[in-house]
C-alpha positions as CSV (number, residue, x, y, z in Angstrom):
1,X,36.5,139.8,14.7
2,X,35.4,138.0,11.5
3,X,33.8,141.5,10.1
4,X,37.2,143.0,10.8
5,X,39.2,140.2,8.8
6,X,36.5,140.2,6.1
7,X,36.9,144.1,5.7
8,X,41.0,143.9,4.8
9,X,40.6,141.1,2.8
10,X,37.8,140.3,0.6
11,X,39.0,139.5,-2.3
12,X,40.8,136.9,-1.9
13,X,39.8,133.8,-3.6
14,X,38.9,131.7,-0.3
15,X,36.0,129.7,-2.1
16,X,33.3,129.4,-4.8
17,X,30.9,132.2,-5.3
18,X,27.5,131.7,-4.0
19,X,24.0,132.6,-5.9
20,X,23.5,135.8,-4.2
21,X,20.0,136.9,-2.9
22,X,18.6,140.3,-3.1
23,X,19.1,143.5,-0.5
24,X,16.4,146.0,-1.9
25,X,16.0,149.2,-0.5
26,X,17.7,152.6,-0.4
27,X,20.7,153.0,2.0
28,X,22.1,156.5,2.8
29,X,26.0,155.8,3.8
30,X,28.1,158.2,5.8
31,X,29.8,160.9,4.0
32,X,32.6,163.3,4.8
33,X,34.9,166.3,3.8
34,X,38.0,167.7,4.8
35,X,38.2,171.1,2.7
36,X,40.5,174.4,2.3
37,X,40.2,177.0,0.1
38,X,41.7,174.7,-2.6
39,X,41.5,171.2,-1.8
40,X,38.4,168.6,-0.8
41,X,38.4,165.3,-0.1
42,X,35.6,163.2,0.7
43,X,35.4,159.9,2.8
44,X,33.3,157.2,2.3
45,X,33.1,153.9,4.5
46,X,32.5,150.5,2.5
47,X,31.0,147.4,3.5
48,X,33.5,145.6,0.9
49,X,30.4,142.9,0.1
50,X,26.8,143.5,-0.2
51,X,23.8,141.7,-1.8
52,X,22.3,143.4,-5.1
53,X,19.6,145.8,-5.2
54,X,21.0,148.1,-2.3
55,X,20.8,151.7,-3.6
56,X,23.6,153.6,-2.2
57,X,25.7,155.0,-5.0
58,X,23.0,158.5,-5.4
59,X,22.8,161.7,-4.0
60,X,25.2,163.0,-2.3
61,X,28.0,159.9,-2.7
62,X,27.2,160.4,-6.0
63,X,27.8,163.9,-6.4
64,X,30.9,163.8,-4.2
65,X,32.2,161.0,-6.7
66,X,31.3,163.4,-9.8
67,X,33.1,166.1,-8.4
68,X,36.4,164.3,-7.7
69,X,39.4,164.1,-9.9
70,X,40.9,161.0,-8.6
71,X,39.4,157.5,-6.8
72,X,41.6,156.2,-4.2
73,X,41.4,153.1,-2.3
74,X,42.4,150.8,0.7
75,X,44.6,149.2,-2.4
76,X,44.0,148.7,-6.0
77,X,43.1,145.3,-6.8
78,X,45.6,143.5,-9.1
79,X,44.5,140.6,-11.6
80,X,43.7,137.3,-10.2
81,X,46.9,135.6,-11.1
82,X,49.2,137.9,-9.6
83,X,46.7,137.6,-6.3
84,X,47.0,134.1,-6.3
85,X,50.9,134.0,-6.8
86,X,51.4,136.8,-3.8
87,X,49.0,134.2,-1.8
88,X,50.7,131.4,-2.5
89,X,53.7,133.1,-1.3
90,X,52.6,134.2,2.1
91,X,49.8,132.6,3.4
92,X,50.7,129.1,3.5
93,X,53.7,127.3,5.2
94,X,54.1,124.2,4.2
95,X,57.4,123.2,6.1
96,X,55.2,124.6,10.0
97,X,53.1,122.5,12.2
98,X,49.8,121.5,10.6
99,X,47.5,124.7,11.5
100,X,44.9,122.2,13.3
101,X,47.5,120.8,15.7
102,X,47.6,124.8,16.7
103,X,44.5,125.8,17.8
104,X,43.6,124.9,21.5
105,X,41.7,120.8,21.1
106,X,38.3,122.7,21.9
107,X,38.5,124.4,18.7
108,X,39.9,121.8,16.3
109,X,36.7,120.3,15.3
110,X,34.6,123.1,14.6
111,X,37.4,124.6,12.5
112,X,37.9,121.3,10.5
113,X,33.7,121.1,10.5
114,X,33.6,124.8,8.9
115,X,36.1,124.4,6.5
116,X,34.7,121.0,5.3
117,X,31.3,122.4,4.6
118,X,33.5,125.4,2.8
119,X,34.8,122.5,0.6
120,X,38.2,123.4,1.8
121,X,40.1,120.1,1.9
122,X,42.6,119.4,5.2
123,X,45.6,119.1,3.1
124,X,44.9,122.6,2.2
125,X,43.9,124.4,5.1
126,X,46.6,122.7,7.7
127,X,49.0,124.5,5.5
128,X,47.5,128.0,6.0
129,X,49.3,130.4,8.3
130,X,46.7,131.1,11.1
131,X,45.7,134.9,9.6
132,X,44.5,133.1,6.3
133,X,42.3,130.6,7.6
134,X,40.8,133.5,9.9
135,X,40.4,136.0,6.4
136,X,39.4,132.6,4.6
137,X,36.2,131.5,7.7
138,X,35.7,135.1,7.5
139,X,34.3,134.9,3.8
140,X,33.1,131.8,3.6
141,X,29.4,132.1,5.5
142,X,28.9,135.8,4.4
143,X,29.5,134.3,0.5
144,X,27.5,131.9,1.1
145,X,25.1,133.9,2.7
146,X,24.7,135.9,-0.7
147,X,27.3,138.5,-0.4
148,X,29.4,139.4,-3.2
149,X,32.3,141.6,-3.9
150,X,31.0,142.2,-7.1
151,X,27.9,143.9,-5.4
152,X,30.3,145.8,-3.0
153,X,31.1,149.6,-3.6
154,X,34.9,149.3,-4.2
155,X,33.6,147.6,-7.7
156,X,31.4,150.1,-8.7
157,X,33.1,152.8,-7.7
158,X,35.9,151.3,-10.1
159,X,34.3,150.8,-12.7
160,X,32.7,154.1,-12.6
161,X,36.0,155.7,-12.4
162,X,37.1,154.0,-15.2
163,X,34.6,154.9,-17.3
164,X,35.1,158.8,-16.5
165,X,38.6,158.8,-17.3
166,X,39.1,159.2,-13.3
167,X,43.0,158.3,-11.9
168,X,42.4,155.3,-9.3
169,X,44.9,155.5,-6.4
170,X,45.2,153.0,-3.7
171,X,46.5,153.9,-0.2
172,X,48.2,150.1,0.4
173,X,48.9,147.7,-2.0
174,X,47.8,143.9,-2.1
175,X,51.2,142.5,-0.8
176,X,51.0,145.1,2.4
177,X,47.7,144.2,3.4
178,X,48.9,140.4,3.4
179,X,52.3,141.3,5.3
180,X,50.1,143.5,7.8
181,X,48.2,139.8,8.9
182,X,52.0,138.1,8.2
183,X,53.8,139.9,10.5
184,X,51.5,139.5,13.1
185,X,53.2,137.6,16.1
186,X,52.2,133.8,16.0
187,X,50.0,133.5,19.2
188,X,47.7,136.8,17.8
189,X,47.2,135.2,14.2
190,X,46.0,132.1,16.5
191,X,43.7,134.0,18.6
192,X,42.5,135.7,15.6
193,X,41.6,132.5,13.8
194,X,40.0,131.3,17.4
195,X,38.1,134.8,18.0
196,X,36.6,134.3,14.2
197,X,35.2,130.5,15.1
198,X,33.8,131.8,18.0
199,X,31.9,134.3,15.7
200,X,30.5,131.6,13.0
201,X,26.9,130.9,14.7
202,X,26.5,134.9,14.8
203,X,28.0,136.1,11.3
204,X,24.4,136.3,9.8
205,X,23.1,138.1,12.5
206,X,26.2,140.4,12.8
207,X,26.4,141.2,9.3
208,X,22.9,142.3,8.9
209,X,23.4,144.6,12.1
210,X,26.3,145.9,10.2
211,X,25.2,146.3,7.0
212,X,21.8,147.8,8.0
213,X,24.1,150.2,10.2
214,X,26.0,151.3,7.3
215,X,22.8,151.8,5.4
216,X,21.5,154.2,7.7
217,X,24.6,156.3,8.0
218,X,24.8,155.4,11.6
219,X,29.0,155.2,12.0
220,X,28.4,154.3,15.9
221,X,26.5,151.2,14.8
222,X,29.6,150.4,12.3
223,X,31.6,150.5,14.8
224,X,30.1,148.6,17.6
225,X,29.7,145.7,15.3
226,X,33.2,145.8,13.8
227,X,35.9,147.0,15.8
228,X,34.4,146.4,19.4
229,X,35.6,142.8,19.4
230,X,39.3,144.1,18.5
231,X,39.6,145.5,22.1
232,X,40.4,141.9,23.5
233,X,43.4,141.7,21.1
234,X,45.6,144.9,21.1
235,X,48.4,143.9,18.9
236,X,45.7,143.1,16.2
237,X,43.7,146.0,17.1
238,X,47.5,147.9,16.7
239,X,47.8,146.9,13.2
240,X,44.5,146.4,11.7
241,X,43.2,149.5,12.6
242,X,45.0,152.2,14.7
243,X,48.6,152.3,12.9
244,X,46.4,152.1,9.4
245,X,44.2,154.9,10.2
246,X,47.4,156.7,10.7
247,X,49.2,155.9,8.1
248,X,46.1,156.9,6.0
249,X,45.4,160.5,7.7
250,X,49.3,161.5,7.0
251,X,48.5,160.5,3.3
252,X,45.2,163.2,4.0
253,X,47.3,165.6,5.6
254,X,49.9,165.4,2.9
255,X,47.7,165.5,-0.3
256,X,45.9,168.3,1.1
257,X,48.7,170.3,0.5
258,X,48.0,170.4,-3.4
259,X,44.8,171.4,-5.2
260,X,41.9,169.3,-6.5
261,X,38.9,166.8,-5.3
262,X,39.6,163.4,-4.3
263,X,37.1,160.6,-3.3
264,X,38.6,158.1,-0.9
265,X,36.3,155.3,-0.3
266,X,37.6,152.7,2.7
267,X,36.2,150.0,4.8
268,X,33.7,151.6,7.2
269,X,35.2,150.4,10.4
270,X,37.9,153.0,9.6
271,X,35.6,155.7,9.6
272,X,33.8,155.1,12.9
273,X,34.7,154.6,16.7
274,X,37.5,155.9,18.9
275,X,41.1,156.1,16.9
276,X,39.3,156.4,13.5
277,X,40.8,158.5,10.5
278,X,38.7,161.7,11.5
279,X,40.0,161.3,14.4
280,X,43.9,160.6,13.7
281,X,43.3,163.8,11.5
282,X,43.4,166.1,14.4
283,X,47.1,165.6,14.6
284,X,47.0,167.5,11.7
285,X,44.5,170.5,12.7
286,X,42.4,169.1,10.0
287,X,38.8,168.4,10.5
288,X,36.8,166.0,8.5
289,X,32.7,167.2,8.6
290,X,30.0,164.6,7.6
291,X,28.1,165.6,4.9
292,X,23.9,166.4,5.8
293,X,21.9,164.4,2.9
């Protein structure tokens, strides 16, 4: 569950960067198209934070990006300022009962023990809606574990297409992605921020499956590692990953209809498992192959 929070929303600013270590080695991510006679598109999965030194923008991703026109995204990151306002909005009720009074009692100490050695202060995090602190435990071992979303390939790829002159697109935008966790009924955001406490004494262990999954192009490992622990929570399960995946194959669907190559690049767990993209495109008689490199 913590791997699937982490994956929506990384960037926000949840706590101090770490020094991160190195990841050296080469890693060959899974890659697909979707293609007519006029029209490509590529898929790519992210792992939103890595450690340096991991090789995976080369060969074919690389290529794939060259050949594309246009970047799009899970959402295009806005500045920092406007983050923190939309947070700042959403994410905290300050009027509710203090978030530790709504956890089940076996759970309230190891959530005030994991926020304290986050430096989060109680004043702040009993005024978090439930879905916040989840996102917010979700990033603070893996950032402290040396992950970074500067490392991560929604950065480079970024900054790569800015420096080509490529047009960035994003499929949600920073205030969705927050009302997707806000709208969430009350007693899922809880078991949400209880199913990601239960995951703390496993996230460096998890995330190395994950990540070393991801690096070997296996999608089956991906999803076993981020989306299995959903099926004990359908409504987040519902809007996480199913109505997204979707949303996102109608956009496919509908920008296939005009010419060109476009790169999408989104979290990995939406490219792998039962109910993923390639498979929500079948609605469409569209077929996304994975590229052989």
């Amino acid at each position: 569950m913590a791997a699937t929070a982490l994956a929506l929303l990384l960037a926000l600013p949840a706590c101090a960067q770490q020094a991160p270590a190195s990841a050296k080695g080469d890693a060959d991510p899974a890659l697909w198209v979707v293609k007519d006679r006029d029209t490509t598109i590529y898929l790519f999965g992210t792992i939103h934070v890595l450690k340096p030194g991991l090789s995976w923008f080369d060969e074919a991703v690389k290529t794939a990006f060259d050949r594309s026109q246009t970047l799009v995204l899970e959402m295009v990151e806005p500045d920092a300022a406007t983050q923190q306002k939309v947070v700042a909005a959403t994410a905290f009720n300050p009027g509710g009962t203090p978030l530790t009074a709504q956890l089940s009692p076996n759970y309230r100490a190891a959530f005030a023990r994991a926020m304290d050695e986050g430096h989060v202060p109680a004043e702040a995090y009993n005024l978090m809606r439930p879905w916040f602190a989840a996102v917010t435990l979700s990033l603070l071992p893996v950032q402290k574990l040396g992950y970074d979303p500067a490392n991560g390939p929604e950065k480079v790829l970024t900054a790569a297409a800015k420096k080509s002159g490529k047009k960035i697109v994003g499929l949600e935008t920073f205030e969705g992605q927050l009302h997707i966790f806000d709208t969430l009924p009350q007693p899922a955001q809880v078991q949400l921020l209880e199913s990601t406490i239960d995951e703390l004494p496993k996230v460096d262990a998890t995330f190395r499956a994950l990540v070393d999954a991801w690096a070997a192009g296996k999608p089956e490992g991906v999803a076993k590692e981020m989306n299995d622990s959903l099926k004990d929570s359908p409504e987040v399960t519902k809007a996480l990953l199913t109505d997204r995946n979707k949303r996102w194959a109608a956009w496919i669907a509908e920008r296939m209809k005009r010419p060109g190559t476009v790169f999408i690049a989104v979290g990995a767990g939406h490219l792998a498992g039962t109910g993923s993209v390639q498979d929500q495109l079948g609605a469409y008689r569209l077929k996304a192959v994975r590229v052989k490199y």
